[in-house]
C-alpha positions in Angstrom: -27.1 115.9 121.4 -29.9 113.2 121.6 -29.8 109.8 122.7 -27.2 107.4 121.8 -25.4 109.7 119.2 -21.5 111.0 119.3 -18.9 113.3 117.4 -16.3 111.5 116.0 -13.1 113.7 115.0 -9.6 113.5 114.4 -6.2 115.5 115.9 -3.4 114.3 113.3 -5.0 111.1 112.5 -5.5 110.2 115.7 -9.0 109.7 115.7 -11.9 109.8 119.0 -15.5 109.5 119.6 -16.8 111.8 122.0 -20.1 110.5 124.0 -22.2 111.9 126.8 -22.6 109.6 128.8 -25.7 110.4 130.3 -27.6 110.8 126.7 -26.7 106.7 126.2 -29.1 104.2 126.9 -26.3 101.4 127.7 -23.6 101.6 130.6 -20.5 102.9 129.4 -17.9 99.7 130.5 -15.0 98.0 129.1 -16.5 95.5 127.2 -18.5 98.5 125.5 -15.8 100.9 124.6 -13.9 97.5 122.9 -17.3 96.8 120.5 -17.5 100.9 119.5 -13.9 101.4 118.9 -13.8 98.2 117.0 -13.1 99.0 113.2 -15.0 96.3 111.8 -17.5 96.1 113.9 -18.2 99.2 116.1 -17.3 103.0 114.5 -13.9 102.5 114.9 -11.6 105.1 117.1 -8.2 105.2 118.8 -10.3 105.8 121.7 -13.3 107.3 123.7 -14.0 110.9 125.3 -16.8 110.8 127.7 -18.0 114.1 129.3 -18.4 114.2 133.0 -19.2 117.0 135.5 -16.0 118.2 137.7 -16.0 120.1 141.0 -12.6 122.1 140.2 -12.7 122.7 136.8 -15.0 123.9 134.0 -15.6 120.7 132.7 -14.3 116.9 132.8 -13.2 114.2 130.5 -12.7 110.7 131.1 -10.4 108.6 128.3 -11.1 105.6 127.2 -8.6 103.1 125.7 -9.6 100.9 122.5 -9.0 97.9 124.7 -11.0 99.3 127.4 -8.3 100.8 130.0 -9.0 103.9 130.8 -5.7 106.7 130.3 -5.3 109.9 132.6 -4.7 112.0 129.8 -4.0 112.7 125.9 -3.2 115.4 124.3 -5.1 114.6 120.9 -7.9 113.8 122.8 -7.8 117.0 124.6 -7.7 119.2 121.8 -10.5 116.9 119.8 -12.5 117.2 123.5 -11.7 121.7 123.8 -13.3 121.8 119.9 -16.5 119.8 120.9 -17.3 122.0 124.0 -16.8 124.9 121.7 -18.6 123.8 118.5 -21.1 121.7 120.2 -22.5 124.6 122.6 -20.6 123.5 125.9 -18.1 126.3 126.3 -18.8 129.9 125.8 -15.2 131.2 126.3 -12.7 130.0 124.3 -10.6 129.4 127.1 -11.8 126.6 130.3 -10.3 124.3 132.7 -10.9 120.6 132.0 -10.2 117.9 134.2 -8.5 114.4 133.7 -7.5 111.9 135.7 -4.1 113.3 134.9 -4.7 116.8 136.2 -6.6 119.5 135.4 -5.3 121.0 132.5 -6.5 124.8 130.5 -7.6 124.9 126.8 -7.2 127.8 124.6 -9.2 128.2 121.2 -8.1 130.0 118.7 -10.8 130.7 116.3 -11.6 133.0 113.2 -15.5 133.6 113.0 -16.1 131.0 115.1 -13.9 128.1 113.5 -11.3 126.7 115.4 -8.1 126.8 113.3 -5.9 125.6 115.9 -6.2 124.3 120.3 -3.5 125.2 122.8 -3.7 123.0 126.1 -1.1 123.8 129.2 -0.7 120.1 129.8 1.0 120.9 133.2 4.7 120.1 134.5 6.8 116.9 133.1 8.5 114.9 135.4 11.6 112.8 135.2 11.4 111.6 138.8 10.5 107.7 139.0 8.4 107.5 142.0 6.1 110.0 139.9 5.7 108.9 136.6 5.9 105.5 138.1 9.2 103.7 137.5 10.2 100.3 140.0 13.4 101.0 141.9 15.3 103.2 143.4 14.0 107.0 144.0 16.0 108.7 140.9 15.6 111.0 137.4 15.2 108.5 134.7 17.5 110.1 132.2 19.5 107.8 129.4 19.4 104.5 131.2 20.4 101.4 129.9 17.7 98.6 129.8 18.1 95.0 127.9 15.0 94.0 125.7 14.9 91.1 123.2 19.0 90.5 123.7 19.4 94.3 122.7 20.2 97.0 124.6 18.2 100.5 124.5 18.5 103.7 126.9 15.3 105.4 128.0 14.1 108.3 129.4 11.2 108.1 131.3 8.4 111.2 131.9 5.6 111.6 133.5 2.9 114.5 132.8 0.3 112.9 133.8 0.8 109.8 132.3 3.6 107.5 132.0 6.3 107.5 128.8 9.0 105.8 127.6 11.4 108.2 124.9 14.4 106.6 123.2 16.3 108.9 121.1 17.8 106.9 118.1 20.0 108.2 115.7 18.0 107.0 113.0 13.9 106.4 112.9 13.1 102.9 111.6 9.7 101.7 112.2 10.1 97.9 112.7 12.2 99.0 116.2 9.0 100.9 117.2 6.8 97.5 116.1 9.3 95.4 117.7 9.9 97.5 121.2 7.1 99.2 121.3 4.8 96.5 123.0 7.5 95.1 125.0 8.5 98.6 126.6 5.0 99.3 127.1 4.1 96.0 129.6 8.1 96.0 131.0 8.3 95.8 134.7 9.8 99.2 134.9 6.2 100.6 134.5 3.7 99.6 136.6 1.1 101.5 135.1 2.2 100.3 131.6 3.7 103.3 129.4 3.2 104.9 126.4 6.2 104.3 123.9 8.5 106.9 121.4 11.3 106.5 119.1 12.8 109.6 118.5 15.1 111.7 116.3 16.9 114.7 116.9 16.8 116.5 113.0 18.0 120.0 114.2 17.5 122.5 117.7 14.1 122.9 116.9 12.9 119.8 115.1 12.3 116.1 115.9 10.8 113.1 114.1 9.0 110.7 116.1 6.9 107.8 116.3 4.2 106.5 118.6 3.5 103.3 120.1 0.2 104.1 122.9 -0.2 102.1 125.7 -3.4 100.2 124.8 -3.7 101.3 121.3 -0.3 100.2 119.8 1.0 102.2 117.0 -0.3 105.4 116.9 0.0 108.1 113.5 0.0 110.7 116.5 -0.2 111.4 120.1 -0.2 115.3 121.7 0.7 114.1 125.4 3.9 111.8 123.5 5.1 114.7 121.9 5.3 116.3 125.2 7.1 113.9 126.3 9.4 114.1 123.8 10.3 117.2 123.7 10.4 117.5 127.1 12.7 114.6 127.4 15.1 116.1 124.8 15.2 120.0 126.6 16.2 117.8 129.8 18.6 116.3 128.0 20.0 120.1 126.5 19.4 118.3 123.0 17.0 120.7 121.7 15.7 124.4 122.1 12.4 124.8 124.4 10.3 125.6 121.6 10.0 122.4 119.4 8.2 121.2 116.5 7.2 117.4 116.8 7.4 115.7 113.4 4.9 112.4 113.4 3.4 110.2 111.0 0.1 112.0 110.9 1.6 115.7 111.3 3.5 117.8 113.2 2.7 119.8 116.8 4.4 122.5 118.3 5.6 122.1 121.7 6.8 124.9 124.2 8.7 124.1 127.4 9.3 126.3 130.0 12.4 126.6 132.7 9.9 125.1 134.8 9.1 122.2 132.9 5.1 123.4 132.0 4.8 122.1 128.9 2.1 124.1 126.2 1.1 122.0 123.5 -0.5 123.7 120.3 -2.1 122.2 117.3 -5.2 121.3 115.2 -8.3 119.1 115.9 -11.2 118.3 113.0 -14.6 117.1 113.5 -15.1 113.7 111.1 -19.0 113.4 111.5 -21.8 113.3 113.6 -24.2 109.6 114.7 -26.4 107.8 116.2 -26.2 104.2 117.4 -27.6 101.8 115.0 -30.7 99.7 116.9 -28.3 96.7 116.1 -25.0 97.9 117.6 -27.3 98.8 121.1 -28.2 95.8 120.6 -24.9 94.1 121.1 -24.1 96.6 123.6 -26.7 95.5 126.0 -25.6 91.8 126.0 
């Protein structure tokens, strides 16, 4: 790519804009990241994927948060991030090691004549233990405990692979508990590292509904590393079979959980358009 331009795609409606940071002419901070993911006056995105050199792995990402914060790792973003090294000229396998501040973590493209139908990323081994993910208190799995928000009482399961989430299985999915809980989950005390957020419903031994609330997005049509979380909350539980489909609002992934707890996420990525930087958004950049 020349200077200043990016890839903007989507993975289920969760949408990205992939930069390389050394092609811009302005410094990549938080202030930045806000203005370009702004939807009414940036590009708009759920988030930023910046391209960085790694010693360990092929390649590295860093993930940017709409409100600047940068997140260890995203499964979305991953697979939007595996099909620009592959379309873009980066990767000439189509499978590589990309690192994250989560882990390094192997993509696999699956492609017919060179189009990628579909992305399968090991996103490495869930963890229920607290001192991990990070929960406050004492050294313990996280598994169906009670917590008090708002005057209500919820039980959550906390995992960690490679960052922090919050799953409560409901028996039924209504939104407004995700709009209401969502943000206050996400800053609790429990989670130092804030966390991201999911209400979720068991519909059968392979199926669940869910929906997202991101840790510095808010509510989110999709999110790959959630519905890992997810369904590797609910095989921990012995709700569901190790192989899963997720059911969101902007489509569905299918999730694979070994007796190990590795945790294979598969499922499609699209490329939205290619840009450049207007002179007037650099502009306002540089301030």
């Amino acid at each position: 790519m020349n200077h200043n331009q990016f890839v903007k795609s989507h993975a289920l409606g969760n949408d990205y804009i992939v930069l390389e940071p050394d092609r811009l002419t302005f410094e990549l901070k938080a202030e930045s990241i806000r203005r370009i993911c702004d939807r009414n006056h940036g590009v708009g995105s759920d988030g930023i994927l910046a391209l960085t050199p790694a010693a360990k792995a092929d390649f590295g990402v860093r993930i940017f948060n709409p409100d600047g914060s940068e997140a260890e790792k995203s499964g979305n973003g991953l697979r939007i991030f595996a099909k620009f090294l592959y379309d873009h000229g980066h990767a000439s396998n189509e499978s590589f090691s990309v690192a994250t501040l989560g882990g390094i973590v192997t993509c696999t493209i699956f492609a017919v004549k060179k189009k990628v139908q579909a992305v399968r990323v090991d996103m490495g081994i869930a963890t229920f233990q607290s001192q991990q993910i990070p929960v406050t208190g004492a050294a313990r799995e996280v598994l169906n405990e009670p917590i008090e928000i708002g005057g209500r009482h919820l039980r959550i399961n906390a995992v960690g692979i490679g960052n922090p989430h919050c799953v409560v299985f409901v028996d039924k999915l209504e939104d407004h508990k995700l709009l209401e809980f969502g943000p206050s989950l996400e800053h609790h005390a429990l989670f130092p590292h804030r966390t991201n957020v999911q209400f979720a419903q068991i519909i059968s031994h392979n199926l669940i509904r869910a929906r997202i609330w991101e840790r510095g997005a808010g509510h989110t049509l999709a999110s790959g590393s959630s519905a890992c979380a997810v369904a590797a909350a609910a095989v921990r539980r012995g709700l569901v079979d190790r192989s899963v489909t997720i059911e969101m609002e902007g489509g569905s992934l299918q999730i694979e959980v070994s007796d190990t707890f590795r945790v294979l996420m598969s499922g499609p990525a699209s490329e939205i358009c290619t840009g450049s930087f207007s002179e007037d958004l650099l502009a306002s950049l540089s301030e």
